[in-house]
C-alpha positions as CSV (number, residue, x, y, z in Angstrom):
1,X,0.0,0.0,0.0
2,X,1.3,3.3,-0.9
3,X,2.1,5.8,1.7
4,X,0.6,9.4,0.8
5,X,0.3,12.6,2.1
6,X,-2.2,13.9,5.0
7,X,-4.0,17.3,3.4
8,X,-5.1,18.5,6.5
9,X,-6.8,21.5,5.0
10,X,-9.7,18.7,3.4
11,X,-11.2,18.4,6.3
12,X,-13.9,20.2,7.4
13,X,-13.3,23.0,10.3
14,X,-10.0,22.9,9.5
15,X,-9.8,26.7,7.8
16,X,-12.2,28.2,10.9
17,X,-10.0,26.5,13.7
18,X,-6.5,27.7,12.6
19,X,-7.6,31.2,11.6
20,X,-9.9,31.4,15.4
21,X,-6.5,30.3,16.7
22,X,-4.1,32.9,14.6
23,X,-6.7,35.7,16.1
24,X,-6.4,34.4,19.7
25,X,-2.7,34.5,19.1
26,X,-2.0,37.3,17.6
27,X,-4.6,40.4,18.0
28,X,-3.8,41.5,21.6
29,X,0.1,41.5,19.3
30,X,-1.4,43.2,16.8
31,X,-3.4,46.0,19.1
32,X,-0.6,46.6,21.0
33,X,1.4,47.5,18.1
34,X,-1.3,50.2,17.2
35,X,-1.5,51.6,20.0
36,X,2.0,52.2,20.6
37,X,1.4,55.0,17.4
38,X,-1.6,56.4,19.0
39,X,-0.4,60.5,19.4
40,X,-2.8,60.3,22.9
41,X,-1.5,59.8,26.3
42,X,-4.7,57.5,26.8
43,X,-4.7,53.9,25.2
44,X,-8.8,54.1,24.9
45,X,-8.7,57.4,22.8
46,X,-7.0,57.3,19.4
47,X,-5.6,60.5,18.2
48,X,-4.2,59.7,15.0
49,X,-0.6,58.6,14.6
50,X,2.5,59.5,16.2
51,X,6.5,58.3,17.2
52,X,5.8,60.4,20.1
53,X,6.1,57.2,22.1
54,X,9.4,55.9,20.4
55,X,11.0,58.8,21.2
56,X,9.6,58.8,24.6
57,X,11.4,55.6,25.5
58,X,14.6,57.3,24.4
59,X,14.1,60.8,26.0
60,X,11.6,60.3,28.5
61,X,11.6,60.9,32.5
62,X,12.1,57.0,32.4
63,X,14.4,56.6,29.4
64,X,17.2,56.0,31.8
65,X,15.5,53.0,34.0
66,X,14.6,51.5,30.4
67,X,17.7,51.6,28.7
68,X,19.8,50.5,31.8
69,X,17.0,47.6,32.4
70,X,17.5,46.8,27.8
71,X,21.5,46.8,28.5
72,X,20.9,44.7,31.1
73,X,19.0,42.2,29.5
74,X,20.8,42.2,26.0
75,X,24.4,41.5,27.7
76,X,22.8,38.6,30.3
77,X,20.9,37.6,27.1
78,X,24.3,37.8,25.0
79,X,26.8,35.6,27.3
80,X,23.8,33.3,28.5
81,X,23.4,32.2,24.7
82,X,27.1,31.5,23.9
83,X,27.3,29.9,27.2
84,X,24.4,27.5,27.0
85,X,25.1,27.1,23.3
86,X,29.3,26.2,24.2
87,X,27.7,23.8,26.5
88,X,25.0,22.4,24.5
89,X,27.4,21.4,21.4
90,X,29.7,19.5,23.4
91,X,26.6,17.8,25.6
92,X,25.3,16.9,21.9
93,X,28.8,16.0,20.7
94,X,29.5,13.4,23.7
95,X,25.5,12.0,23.7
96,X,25.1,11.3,19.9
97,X,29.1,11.2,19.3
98,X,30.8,9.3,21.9
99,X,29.3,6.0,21.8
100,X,27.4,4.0,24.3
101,X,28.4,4.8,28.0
102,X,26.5,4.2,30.8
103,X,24.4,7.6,31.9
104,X,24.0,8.3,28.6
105,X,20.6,7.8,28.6
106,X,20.4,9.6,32.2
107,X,22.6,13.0,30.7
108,X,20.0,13.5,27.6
109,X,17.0,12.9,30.3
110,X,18.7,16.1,32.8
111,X,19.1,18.4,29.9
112,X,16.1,18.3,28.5
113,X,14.1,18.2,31.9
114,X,14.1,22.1,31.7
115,X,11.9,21.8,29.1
116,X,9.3,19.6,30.7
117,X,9.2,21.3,34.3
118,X,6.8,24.2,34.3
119,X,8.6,27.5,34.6
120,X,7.8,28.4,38.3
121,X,9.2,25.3,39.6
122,X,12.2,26.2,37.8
123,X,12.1,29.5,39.5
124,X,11.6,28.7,43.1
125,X,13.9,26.1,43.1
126,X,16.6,28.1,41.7
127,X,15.8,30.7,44.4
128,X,15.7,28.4,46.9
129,X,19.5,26.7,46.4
130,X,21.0,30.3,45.5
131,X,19.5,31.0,49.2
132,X,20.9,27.6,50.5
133,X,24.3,28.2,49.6
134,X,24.3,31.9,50.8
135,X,24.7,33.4,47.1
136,X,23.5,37.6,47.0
137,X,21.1,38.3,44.1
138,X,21.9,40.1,41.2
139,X,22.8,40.1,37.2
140,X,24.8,37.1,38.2
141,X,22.0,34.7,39.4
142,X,20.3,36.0,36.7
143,X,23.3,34.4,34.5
144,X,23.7,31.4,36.2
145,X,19.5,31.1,36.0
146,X,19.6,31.6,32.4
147,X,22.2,30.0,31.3
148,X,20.8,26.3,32.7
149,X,17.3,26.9,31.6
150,X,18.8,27.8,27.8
151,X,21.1,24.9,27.4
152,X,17.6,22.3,26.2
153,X,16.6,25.0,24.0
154,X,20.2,25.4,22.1
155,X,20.6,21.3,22.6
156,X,17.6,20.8,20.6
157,X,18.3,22.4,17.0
158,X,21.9,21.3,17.6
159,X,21.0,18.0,18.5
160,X,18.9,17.7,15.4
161,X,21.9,19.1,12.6
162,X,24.1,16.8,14.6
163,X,21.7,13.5,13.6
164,X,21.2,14.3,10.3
165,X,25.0,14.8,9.8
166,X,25.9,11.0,8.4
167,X,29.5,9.5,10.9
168,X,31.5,8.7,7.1
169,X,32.3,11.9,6.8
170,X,34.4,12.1,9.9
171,X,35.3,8.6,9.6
172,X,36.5,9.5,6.0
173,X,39.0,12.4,7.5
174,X,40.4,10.1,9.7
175,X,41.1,7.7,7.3
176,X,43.0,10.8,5.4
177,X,45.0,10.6,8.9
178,X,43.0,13.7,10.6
179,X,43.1,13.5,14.5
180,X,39.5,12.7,16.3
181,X,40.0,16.4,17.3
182,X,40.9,17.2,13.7
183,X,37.8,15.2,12.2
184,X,35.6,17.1,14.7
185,X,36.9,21.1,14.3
186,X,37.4,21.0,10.7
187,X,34.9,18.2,9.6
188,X,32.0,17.8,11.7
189,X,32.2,21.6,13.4
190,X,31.2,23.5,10.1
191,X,28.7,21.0,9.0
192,X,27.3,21.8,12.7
193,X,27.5,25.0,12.0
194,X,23.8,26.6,10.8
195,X,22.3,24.3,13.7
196,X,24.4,25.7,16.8
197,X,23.3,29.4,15.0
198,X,19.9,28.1,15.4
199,X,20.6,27.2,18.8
200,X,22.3,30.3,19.7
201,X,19.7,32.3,18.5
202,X,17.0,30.3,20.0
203,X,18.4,30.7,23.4
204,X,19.3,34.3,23.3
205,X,15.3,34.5,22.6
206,X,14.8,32.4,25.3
207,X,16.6,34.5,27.8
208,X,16.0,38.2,26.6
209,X,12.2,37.6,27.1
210,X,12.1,35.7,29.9
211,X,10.3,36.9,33.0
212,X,9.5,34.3,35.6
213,X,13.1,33.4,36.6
214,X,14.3,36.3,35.9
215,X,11.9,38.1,39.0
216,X,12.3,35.5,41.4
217,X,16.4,35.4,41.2
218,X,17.2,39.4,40.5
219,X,18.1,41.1,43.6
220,X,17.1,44.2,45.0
221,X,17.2,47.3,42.1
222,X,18.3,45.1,39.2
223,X,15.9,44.9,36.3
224,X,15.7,43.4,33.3
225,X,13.6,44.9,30.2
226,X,10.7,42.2,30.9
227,X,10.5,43.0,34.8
228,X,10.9,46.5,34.4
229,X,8.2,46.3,31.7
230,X,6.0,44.5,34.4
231,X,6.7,47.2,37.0
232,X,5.6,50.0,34.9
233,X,2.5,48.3,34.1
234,X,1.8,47.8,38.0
235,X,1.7,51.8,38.0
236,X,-0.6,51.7,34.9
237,X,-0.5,50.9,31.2
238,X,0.9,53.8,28.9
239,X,1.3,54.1,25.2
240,X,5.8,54.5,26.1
241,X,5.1,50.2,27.4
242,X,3.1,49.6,24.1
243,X,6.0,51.6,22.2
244,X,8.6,49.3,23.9
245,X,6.4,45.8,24.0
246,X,6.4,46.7,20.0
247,X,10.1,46.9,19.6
248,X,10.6,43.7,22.1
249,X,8.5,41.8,19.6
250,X,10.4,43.3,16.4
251,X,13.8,41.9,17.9
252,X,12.4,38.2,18.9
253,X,10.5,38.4,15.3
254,X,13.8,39.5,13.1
255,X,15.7,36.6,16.0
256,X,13.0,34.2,14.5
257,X,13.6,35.0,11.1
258,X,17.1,35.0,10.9
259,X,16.8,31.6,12.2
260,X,14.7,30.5,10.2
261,X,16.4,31.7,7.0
262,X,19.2,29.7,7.9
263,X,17.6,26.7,8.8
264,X,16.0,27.0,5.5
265,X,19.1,27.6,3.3
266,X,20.6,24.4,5.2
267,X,17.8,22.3,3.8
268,X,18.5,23.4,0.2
269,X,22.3,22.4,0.7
C-alpha cells in the first residue's frame, strides 16, 4: 500500500479553527502595536498617529530605567546564549558522538528536563538553592538562572543538525589521517554550523524575554527589560510600554527570522 500525504486542509473546520487560533494568538500583538502609534496619552482614545512614544522611551523621564533595564538584559541575554550554546554542542557532541556509555541515557534525560518542568518550579527552586548556599542576588544569578534553563533549547536544534549529519564523513577524514580532534573542528564543526546558530539564536530568545526566573532570582534594584516592563504596568499601562512591547517583539521576530532563513538555506544544501 502506498504511503501518501495527509492534506489536513480537506477536512472540514480545519480553515475556521487555525484562523480562530491565529486571532487568539496574535490580536492582543497586533493592538498593541497600534496603539504604541496612537499621538494620545490615553490607550482608549485614538488621536491619530505619532512616534511620540518611540522617542519617549529614548528621551523620556524613564528613558534611563529603560535603557539600563534593555542593557541589562541584551548582555545577560548575549553571554547566557554562547554559554548555554558552548555547553550544548559539546553535551550533543558526547551523547550522539561518543558511543554508548552508561548515563548516557540519564545525561540527555537532565538536559532536557528544563523543558518539561513548568517555569515556576524552575524559579523557586533556583531561588531556593541560591538562598541555601548563601549566594547575594543580582545580574549574576540571573546568569547562572539563564544559562541552565537555555542549554535544552540550544541542545535541541543542535542535537537535530548533529543526527542528520551522516559519521562517514568524519570517519572519511580520519582515514585521510586527521586526529578525532581534527575530524571534529574542521569536519563535523562547520557542517554543525547553521544548527548551533539556530541554537544560539533560539536561546538568546529564550533569555531576553524571559520573565518568571528572571523576577524570582534578581536582587534588590536590578531589572531586566521584561520586569521592568511588568513594574511600569503595576503603576498603569501607557502608550511608552506599548511603544517598547512593540520593539521587544520586532527583535524576537527579526531573531525568529534569521533563524529560520538559515535553517531553510541548510535544507537546500
Amino acid at each position: 500500500m502506498a504511503k501518501g500525504k495527509y492534506d489536513l486542509r480537506v477536512y472540514p473546520g480545519f480553515r475556521a479553527i487555525t484562523l480562530l487560533c491565529l486571532v487568539i494568538l496574535y490580536s492582543p500583538l497586533i493592538v498593541v502595536m497600534v496603539y504604541s502609534f496612537n499621538a494620545s496619552p490615553s490607550i482608549t482614545n485614538w488621536e491619530g498617529l505619532s512616534l511620540r512614544w518611540y522617542a519617549d522611551v529614548f528621551t523620556g523621564p524613564e528613558s534611563a530605567k529603560f535603557k539600563s533595564a534593555a542593557r541589562n538584559s541584551f548582555v545577560i541575554a548575549l553571554i547566557a546564549a554562547t554559554v548555554a550554546t558552548t555547553i550544548a554542542t559539546l553535551s550533543a557532541t558526547a551523547i550522539l558522538r561518543g558511543g554508548k556509555f552508561r548515563l548516557r541515557t540519564l545525561s540527555f534525560g537532565l538536559i532536557s528536563l528544563p523543558l518539561m518542568v513548568p517555569e515556576i518550579v524552575t524559579a523557586v527552586a533556583t531561588l531556593i538553592f541560591f538562598n541555601a548556599i548563601g549566594f547575594d542576588r543580582g545580574l549574576l544569578t540571573i546568569l547562572l538562572a539563564h544559562i541552565a534553563f537555555c542549554i535544552p533549547f540550544a541542545y535541541l536544534p543542535i542535537s537535530a543538525r548533529m543526527q542528520g549529519i551522516e559519521t562517514t564523513y568524519e570517519q572519511a577524514a580520519m582515514d585521510l589521517y586527521a586526529t578525532r580532534r581534527q575530524a571534529f573542528t574542521r569536519v563535523l564543526l562547520p557542517l554543525m554550523a547553521p544548527g548551533i546558530v539556530s541554537g544560539f539564536i533560539l536561546a538568546f530568545i529564550v533569555s531576553l524575554d524571559d520573565f518568571i526566573i528572571t523576577n524570582f532570582v534578581k536582587g534588590a534594584g536590578v531589572e531586566t527589560l521584561p520586569t521592568a516592563i511588568f513594574g511600569a504596568v503595576k503603576q498603569g499601562i501607557k502608550p511608552n510600554i506599548m511603544a517598547i512591547s512593540t520593539m521587544l517583539l520586532g527583535v524576537s521576530v527579526v531573531m525568529v527570522t534569521l533563524s529560520w532563513l538559515i535553517s531553510r538555506k541548510d535544507r537546500k544544501t
